[in-house]
N, C-alpha and C positions, 0 to 999 in steps of 0.2 A: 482566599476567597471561598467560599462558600456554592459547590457545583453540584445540581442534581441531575443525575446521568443514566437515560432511561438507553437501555440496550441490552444486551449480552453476554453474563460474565464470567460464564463457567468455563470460558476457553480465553490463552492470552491475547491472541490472534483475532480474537472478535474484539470487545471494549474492555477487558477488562485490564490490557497490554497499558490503556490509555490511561483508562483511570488510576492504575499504581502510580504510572507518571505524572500524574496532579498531583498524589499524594504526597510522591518523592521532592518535590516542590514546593510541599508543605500549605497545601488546599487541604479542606474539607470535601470528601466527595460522598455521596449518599445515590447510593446505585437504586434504582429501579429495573426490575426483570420485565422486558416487553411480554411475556408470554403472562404476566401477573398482571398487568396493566387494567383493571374496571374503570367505571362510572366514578367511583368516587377518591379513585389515585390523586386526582388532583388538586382536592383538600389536603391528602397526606404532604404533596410537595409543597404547596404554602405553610404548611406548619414548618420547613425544612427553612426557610426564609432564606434560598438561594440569591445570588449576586446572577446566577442565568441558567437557566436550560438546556444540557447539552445531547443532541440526538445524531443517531446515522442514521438508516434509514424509516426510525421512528413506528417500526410493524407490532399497529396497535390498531385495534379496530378501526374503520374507517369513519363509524358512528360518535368516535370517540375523539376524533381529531380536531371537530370542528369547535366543540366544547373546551379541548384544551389550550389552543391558539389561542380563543376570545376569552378566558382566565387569566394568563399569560401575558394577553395584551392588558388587560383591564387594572392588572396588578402593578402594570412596569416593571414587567418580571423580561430577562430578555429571553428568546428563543437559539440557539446555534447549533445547527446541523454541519455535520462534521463528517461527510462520505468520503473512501476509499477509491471511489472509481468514476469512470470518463461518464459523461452521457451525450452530448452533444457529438452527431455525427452516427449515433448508434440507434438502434432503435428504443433502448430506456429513453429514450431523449422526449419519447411523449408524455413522461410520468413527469414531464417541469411542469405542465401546464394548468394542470389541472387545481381552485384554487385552494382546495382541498389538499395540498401537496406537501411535501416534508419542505417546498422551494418558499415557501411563505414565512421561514423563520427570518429573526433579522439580520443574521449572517448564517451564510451559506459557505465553507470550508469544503476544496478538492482540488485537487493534484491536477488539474486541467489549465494550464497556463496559456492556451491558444485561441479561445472564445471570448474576450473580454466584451468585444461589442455582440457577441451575441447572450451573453446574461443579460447585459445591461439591456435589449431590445424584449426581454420577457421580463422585465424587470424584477431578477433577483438582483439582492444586492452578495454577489458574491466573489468570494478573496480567494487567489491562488495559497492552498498547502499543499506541501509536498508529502508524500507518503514518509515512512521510518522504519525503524526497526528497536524493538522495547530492548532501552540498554542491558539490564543483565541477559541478554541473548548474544550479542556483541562480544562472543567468544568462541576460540576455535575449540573442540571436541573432539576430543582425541578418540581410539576404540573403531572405529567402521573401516571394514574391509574393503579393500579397492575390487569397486568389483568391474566400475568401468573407463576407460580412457577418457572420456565425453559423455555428458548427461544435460539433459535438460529437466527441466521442472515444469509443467501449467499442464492445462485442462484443454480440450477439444474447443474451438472458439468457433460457433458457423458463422461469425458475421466477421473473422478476421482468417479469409485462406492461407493468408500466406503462413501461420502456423503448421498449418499439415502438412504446405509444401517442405517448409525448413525441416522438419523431423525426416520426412521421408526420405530427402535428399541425404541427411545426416545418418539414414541407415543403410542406402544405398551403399553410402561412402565407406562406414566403421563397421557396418553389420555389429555381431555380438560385442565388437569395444563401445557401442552406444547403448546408451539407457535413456527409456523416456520414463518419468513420476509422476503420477497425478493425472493422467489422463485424461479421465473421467470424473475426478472428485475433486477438489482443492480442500479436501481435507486429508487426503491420502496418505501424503507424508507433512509433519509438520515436527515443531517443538527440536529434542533431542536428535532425534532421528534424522530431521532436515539435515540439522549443522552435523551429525557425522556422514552425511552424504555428501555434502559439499566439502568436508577436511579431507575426505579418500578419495573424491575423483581428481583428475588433475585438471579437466577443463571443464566450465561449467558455460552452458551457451546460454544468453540471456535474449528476451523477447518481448515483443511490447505491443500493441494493438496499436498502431500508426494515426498520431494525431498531431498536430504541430504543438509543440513544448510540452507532450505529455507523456509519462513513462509510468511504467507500473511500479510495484515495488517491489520485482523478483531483482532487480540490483542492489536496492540497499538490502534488504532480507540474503543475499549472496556476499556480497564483501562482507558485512556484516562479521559473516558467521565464519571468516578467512577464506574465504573461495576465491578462485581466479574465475573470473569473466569474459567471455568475448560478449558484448550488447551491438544491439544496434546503431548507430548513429544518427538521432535525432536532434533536430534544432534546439538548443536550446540545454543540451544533454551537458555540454560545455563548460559550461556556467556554475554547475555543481560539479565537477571531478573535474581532474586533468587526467585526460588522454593519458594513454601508455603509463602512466604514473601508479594510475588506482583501478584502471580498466582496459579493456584493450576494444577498441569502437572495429564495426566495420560496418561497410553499406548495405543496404535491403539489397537483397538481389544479387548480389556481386558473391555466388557462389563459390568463384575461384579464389578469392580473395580472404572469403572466411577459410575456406580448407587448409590454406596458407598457412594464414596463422593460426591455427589450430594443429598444424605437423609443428609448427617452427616451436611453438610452446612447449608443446608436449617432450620435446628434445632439447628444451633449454629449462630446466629446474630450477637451477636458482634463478633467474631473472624473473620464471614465472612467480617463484614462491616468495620472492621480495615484493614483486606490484600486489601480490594478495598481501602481503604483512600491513604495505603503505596501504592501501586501499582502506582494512580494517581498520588502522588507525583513525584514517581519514572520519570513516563513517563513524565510528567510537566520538569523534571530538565536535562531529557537525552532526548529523542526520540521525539521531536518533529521537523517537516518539517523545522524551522532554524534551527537545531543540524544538518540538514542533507545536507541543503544547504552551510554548514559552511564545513563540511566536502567535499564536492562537490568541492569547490572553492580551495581547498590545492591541488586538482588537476589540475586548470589551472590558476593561479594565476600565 
């Protein structure tokens, strides 16, 4: 197929993780840089005579969107937006509405598996994708110094406490055996450096903004790259891993219960470094950003 993909590609992490994985699947992809994006881009992508359109979250003048949709439309060119993250329940939840909005393509792709009736009541039409991790990443990295028994990875969230509470708790607990990453930037640590963070710590605690069937993608981005996991246990979480096999779940809140396993691991090596081996396989054979772009495409194909 034939995909013009207007986004971000000077990082893997941004679109450009995605579009390799078209390629590797052997699509045409013809990138567009949002930050290049004029008036008269969207001549360029009709000469490109895509099979569809594919955007995240589409940051291109706002002057310039209304023009592109009704091209797009006009053409029977299809539109597919392809976001990363939750809205509904958050406060981005008011950027669905507007109809001006990146929600106005004809399919709409995110990892939110728990709102069905409420897309359908704003009337996008939109499909559960699960987040990934771009397969040549889906290796463990040898070289990083241990530097802590327990780490975590994400960015200060105000609209989700219970992140501050979990770290705090977790420094109370480890003090200097714990590391937090990323604090303040979600580009802090990425790439190389993520995956030799995760090969030398021996626990990595995983975390997720609480919505029903919805999980971010610091678990696949962590087994991925051979990490051992404690996640949360969320509904639906199930369904993709098995339990104790590829992850080790515990409940929100249940402090005593994460501590637990977090001493019991930390003292059992190999059983830890066997659920990271299965896990990465796991992730290796299912969940990687072609598994998802593959799935993508049974949508407009």
């Amino acid at each position: 197929m034939r995909i013009v993909y207007i986004g971000s590609f000077t990082r893997i992490y941004d679109e450009e993780g995605i579009a390799r994985s078209f390629e590797e699947l052997g699509h045409k992809v013809f990138r567009y840089e949002e930050s290049g994006y004029n008036h008269r881009t969207y001549l360029e992508i009709l000469r490109d005579k895509p099979d569809f359109v594919l955007f995240a979250k589409l940051k291109i003048p706002m002057a310039l969107r209304v023009p592109f949709f009704e091209t797009m439309k006009s053409k029977g060119i299809l539109t597919v937006c392809w976001i990363p993250d939750l809205y509904i329940g958050l406060g981005r939840e008011a950027f669905i509405r507007p109809k001006v909005s990146i929600f106005q393509a004809d399919h709409v792709f995110s990892p939110d598996g728990g709102h069905d009736k409420e897309w359908k009541e704003y009337g996008v039409n939109h499909h559960l994708l699960r987040q990934g991790i771009y397969a040549p990443e889906c290796i463990t990295v040898e070289g990083g110094e241990k530097q802590y028994d327990v780490a975590f990875v994400g960015t200060v969230n105000g609209e989700f406490q219970y992140r501050q509470e979990l770290v705090r708790k977790l420094f109370i607990k480890y003090g200097t055996r714990f590391g937090w990453f990323g604090k303040y930037s979600d580009v802090h640590i990425r790439g190389s450096e993520l995956s030799k963070l995760i090969s030398s710590t021996p626990v990595m605690i995983g975390d997720s903004v609480y919505s029903p069937r919805y999980w971010s993608n610091r678990i696949y981005e962590t087994i991925g790259r051979g990490g051992f996991i404690i996640h949360p246990n969320i509904p639906g979480l199930e369904e993709e891993f098995t339990y104790y096999k590829h992850f080790i779940p515990y409940d929100y809140g249940d402090w005593d219960g994460l501590f637990e396993k977090i001493s019991y691991y930390l003292t059992h090596e190999n059983e830890r470094k066997h659920i990271a081996k299965m896990g990465q396989e796991y992730v290796k054979g299912n969940h990687t950003l072609a598994h998802r772009c593959k799935t993508l495409l049974t949508f407009v194909s």
